[in-house]
C-alpha positions in Angstrom: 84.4 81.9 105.7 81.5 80.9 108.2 81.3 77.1 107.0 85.2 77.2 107.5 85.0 78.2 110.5 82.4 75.6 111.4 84.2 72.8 109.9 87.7 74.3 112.0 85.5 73.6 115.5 84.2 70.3 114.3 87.4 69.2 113.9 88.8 70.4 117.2 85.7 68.0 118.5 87.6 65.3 116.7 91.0 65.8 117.4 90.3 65.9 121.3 88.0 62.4 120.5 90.5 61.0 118.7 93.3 61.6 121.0 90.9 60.5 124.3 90.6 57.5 122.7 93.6 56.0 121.4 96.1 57.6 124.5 94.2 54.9 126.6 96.5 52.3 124.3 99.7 53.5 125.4 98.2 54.0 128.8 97.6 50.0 129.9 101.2 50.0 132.1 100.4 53.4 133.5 97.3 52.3 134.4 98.5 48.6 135.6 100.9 50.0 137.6 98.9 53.3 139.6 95.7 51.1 140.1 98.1 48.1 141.0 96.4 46.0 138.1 97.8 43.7 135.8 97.7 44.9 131.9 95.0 42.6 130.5 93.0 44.1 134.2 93.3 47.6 132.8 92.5 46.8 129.1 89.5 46.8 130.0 89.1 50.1 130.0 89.6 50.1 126.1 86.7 48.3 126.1 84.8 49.7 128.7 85.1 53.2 126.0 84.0 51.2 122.9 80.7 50.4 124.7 80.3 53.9 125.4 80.7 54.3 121.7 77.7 51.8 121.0 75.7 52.7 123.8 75.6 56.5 122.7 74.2 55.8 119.4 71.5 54.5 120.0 71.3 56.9 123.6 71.7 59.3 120.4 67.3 58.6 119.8 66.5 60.3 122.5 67.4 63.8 121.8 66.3 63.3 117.9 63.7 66.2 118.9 66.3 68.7 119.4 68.1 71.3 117.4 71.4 69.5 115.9 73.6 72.5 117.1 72.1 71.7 120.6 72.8 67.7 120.0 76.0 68.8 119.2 76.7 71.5 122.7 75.2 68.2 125.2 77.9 66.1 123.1 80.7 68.1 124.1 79.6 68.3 127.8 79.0 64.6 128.6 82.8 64.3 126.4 84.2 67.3 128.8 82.5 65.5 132.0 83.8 61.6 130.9 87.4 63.1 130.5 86.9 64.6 134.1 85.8 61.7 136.0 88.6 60.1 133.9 91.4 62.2 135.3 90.6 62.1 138.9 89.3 58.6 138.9 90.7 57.3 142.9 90.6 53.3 141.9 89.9 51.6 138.7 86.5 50.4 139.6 85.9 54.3 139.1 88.6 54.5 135.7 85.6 52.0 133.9 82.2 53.8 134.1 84.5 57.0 133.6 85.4 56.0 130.1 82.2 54.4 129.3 81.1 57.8 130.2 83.8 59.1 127.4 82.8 57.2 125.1 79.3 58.0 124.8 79.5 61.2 122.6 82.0 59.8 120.4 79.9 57.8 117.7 77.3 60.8 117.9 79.5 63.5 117.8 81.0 61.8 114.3 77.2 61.4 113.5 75.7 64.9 114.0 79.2 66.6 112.9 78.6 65.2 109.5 75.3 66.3 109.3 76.0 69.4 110.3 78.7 69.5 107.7 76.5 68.3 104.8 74.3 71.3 105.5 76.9 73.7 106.0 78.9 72.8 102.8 78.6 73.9 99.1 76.8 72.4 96.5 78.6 69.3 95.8 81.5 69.3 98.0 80.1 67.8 101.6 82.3 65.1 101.5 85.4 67.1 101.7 83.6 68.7 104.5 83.0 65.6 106.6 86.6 64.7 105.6 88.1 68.1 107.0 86.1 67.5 110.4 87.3 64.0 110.6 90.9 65.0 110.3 91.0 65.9 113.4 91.2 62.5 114.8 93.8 62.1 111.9 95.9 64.4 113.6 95.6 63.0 116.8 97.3 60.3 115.7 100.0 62.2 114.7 100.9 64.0 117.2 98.1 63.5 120.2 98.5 60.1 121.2 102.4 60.2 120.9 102.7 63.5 123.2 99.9 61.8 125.5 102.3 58.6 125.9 105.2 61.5 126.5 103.7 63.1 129.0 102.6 59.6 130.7 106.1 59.0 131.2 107.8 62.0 132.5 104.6 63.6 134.1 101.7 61.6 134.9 99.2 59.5 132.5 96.3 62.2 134.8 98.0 65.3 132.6 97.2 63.9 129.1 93.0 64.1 130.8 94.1 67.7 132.5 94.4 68.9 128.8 91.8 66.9 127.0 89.4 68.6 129.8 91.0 72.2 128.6 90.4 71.0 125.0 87.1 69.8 125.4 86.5 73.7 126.7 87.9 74.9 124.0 85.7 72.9 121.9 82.7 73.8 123.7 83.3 77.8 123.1 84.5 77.3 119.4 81.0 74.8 118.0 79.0 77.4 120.3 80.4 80.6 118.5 81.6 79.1 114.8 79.2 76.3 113.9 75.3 78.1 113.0 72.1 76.8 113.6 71.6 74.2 110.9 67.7 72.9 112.2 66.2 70.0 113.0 66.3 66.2 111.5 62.5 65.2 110.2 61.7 63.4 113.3 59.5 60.0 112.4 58.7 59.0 115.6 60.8 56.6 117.9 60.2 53.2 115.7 60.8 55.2 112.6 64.1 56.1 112.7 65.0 52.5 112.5 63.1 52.0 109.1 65.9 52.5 106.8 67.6 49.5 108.3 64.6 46.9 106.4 66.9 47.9 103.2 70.1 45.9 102.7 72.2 49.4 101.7 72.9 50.7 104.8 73.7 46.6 106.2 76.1 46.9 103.2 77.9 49.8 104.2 77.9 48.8 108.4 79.7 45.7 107.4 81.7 46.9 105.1 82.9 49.7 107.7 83.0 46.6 110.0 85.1 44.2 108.2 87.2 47.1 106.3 88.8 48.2 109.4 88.5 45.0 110.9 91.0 44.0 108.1 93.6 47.2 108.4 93.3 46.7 112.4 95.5 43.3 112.2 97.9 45.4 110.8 97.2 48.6 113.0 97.2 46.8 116.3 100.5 44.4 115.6 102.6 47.2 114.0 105.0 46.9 116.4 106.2 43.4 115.8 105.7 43.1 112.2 107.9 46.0 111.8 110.4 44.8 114.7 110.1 40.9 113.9 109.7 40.6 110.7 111.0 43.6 108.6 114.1 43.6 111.4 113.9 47.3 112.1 115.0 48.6 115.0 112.7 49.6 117.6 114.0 52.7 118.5 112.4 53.7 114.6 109.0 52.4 115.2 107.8 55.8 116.6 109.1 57.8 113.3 107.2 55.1 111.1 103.9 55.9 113.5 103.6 59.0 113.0 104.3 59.0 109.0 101.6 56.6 109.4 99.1 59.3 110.7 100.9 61.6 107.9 99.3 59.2 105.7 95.8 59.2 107.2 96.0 63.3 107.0 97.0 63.1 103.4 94.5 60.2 102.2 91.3 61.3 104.3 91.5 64.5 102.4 92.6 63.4 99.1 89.7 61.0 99.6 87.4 63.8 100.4 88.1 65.6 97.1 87.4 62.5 95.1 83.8 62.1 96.3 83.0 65.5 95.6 83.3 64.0 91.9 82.6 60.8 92.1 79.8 58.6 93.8 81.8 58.0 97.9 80.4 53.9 97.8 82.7 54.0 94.6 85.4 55.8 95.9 85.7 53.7 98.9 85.6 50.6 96.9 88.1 51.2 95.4 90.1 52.4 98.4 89.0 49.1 99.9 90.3 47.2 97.2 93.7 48.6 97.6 93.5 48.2 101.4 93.2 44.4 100.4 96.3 44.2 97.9 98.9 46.4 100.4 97.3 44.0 103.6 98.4 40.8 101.0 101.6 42.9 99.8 102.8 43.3 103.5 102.1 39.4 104.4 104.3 38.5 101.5 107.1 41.3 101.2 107.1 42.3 105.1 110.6 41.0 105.3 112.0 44.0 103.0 112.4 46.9 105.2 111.7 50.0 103.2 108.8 47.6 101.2 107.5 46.8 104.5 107.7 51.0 105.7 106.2 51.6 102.5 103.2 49.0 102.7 102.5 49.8 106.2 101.9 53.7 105.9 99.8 53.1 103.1 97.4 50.8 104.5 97.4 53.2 107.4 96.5 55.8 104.9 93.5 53.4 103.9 91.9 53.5 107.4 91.2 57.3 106.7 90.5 57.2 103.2 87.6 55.3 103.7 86.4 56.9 106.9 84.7 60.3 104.7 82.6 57.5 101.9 81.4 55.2 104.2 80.5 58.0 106.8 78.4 60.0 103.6 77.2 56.8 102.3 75.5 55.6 105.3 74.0 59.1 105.5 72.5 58.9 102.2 70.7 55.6 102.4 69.4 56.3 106.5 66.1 58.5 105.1 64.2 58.8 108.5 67.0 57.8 110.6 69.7 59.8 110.0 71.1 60.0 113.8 70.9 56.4 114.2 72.4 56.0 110.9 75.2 58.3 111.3 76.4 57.2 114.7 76.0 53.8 114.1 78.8 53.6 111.2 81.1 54.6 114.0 80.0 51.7 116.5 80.8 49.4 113.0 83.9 51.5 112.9 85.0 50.8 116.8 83.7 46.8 116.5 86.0 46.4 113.6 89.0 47.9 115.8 88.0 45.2 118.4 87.6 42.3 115.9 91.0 43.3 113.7 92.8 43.0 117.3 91.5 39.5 118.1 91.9 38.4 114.7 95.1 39.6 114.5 96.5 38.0 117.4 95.7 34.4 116.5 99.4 34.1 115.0 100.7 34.8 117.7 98.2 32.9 120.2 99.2 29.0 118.3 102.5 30.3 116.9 101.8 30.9 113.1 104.2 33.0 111.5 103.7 37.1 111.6 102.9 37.1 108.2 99.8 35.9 108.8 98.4 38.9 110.6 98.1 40.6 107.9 97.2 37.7 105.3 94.0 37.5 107.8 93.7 41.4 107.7 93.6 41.1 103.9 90.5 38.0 103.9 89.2 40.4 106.2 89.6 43.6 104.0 88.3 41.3 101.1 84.7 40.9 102.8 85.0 44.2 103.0 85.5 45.3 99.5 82.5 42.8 98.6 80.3 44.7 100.7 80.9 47.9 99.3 81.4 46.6 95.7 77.5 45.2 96.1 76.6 48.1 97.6 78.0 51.1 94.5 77.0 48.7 91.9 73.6 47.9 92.5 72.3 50.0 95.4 74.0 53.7 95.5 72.1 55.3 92.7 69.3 55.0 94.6 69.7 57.5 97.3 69.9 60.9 97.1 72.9 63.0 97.7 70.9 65.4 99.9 70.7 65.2 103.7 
């Protein structure tokens, strides 16, 4: 009941993460039109987050020392202060270093939460407990991010930070009270927790993570217009296919989860990668079939999430020495993939190629992707121990 418990806060942490992060999309006009800014101007605080995310973990180092519980408390504060300066931000010079701020606990909270979640687990079943803390940011896709654009519209796009600040409190009170002390991380000095990176395992899995999403994000970021433009359904519908979408990350993150516990997570997210590849290919040549298209889409969304719990356990059990760095770092992979699948992505429509070839690159993409991982089960996973 106790490691329930735990798991429940950790995936509070990632819920309000999640839905900090991926409002800010729906936000750009919002923010374009309060700040007086034009919408690639206030993009830029999309980006300004991600290098919060990459910043924080290697920032992450620094507190190796510490208890994880009390990694975990100073992760929820500087997440709770970031939100803060975010809401109340006077110009957008300010909006910038305020989610840069933001984003400095979200690589580290994903990498100390699944530590923490390893420990806290049973015998044999910590990847369906780093796949119940993650679906939290599952869920925020669901329903977060769509309420946050909501409330943006009839309210103020401030509100959506108002309650992500309340959340964060919550948060804060919940890991304090719910998640025990699970120790220390062997500390090996500064320069050693970077050891584990002279291996090519863990490169394996960072690219894989990197290209994986990279692949799914062509799909993720155009969804609008392949669904619009090339299936022909109506917009008004697009919303109800989103949020099936992040049904489909709930369902698949967990399944996903359970399948590790049994089988070897580098396997299980091959194979998930491989079928990321073949629906990425399936939507670039059936797209223009509506419910095939609905179908596709959602399932490849589901893949995204699937492979979120294996690659976030597998880089954990080949970092020996490093496991902060290695933990966080998987989400930095995670968040340059998001930024690579959008550019990719948009080359279509930058020299006027048809649609379908946003996701025909997403699948190449997804492709290096699966090689990564396929090298890395079959001739480095067995290697590594399962304990953290």
């Amino acid at each position: 009941m106790h490691a329930i418990r735990a798991l429940i806060a950790l995936a509070f942490g990632t819920l309000g993460l999640g839905i900090a992060e991926y409002v800010a999309m729906g936000l750009l006009p919002y923010w374009s039109q309060d700040f007086a800014i034009s919408i690639a101007s206030s993009g830029h605080a999309i980006s300004a987050y991600a290098l919060g995310v990459a910043f924080g973990a290697f920032a992450l180092l620094f507190m190796r020392k510490l208890k994880l519980k009390t990694i975990l408390l100073i992760l929820v504060v500087v997440h709770i202060a970031g939100n803060i300066f975010t809401a109340f931000a006077p110009s957008f010079e300010l909006l910038l270093p305020a989610r840069f701020i933001a984003g400095l606990p979200h690589g580290s909270y994903f990498g100390v939460g699944s530590i923490i979640a390893q420990r806290i687990a049973s015998q044999g079943k910590g990847t369906s407990a780093v796949a119940i803390m993650t679906a939290g940011m599952t869920i925020a896709n669901v329903f977060g991010v769509p309420l946050g654009t909501a409330l943006a519209h009839t309210l103020s796009w401030r509100v959506i930070f108002y309650l992500v600040i309340l959340w964060g409190l919550l948060v804060l009170l919940s890991c304090a009270l719910w998640v025990k002390d699970v120790g220390r991380i062997e500390d090996t000095g500064f320069k050693g927790q970077f050891k584990f990176l002279k291996n090519k395992a863990p490169w394996l899995v960072l690219a894989a993570t990197l290209f994986g999403n990279a692949g799914i994000f062509c799909m993720q970021s155009y969804v609008s217009p392949i669904l619009t433009e090339e299936a022909g359904i109506a917009l008004e519908y697009v919303s109800a296919v989103m949020v099936a979408m992040g049904v489909c990350m709930v369902i698949f993150n967990l399944i996903s989860g359970k399948l590790c516990d049994a089988f070897r997570p580098g396997r299980v997210a091959c194979y998930y990668q491989l079928a990321a590849v073949f629906l990425l290919g399936g939507i670039a040549l059936f797209g223009r079939h509506e419910v095939v298209c609905i179908v596709l889409i959602c399932l490849t969304a589901g893949m995204l999430f699937a492979l979120s719990a294996p690659e976030q356990v597998s880089i954990l059990r080949c970092s020996p020495g490093g496991l902060l760095l290695g933990a966080s770092s998987v989400q930095a992979a995670f968040n340059l993939g998001n930024a690579l699948g959008a550019g990719v992505g948009g080359i279509p429509f930058t020299y006027g190629l048809p649609l379908a070839w946003v996701t025909g690159f997403g699948a190449i993409l997804a492709f290096f992707g699966f090689i990564c991982l396929f090298f890395y089960y079959r001739y480095h996973e067995e290697q590594f121990s399962a304990q953290i």
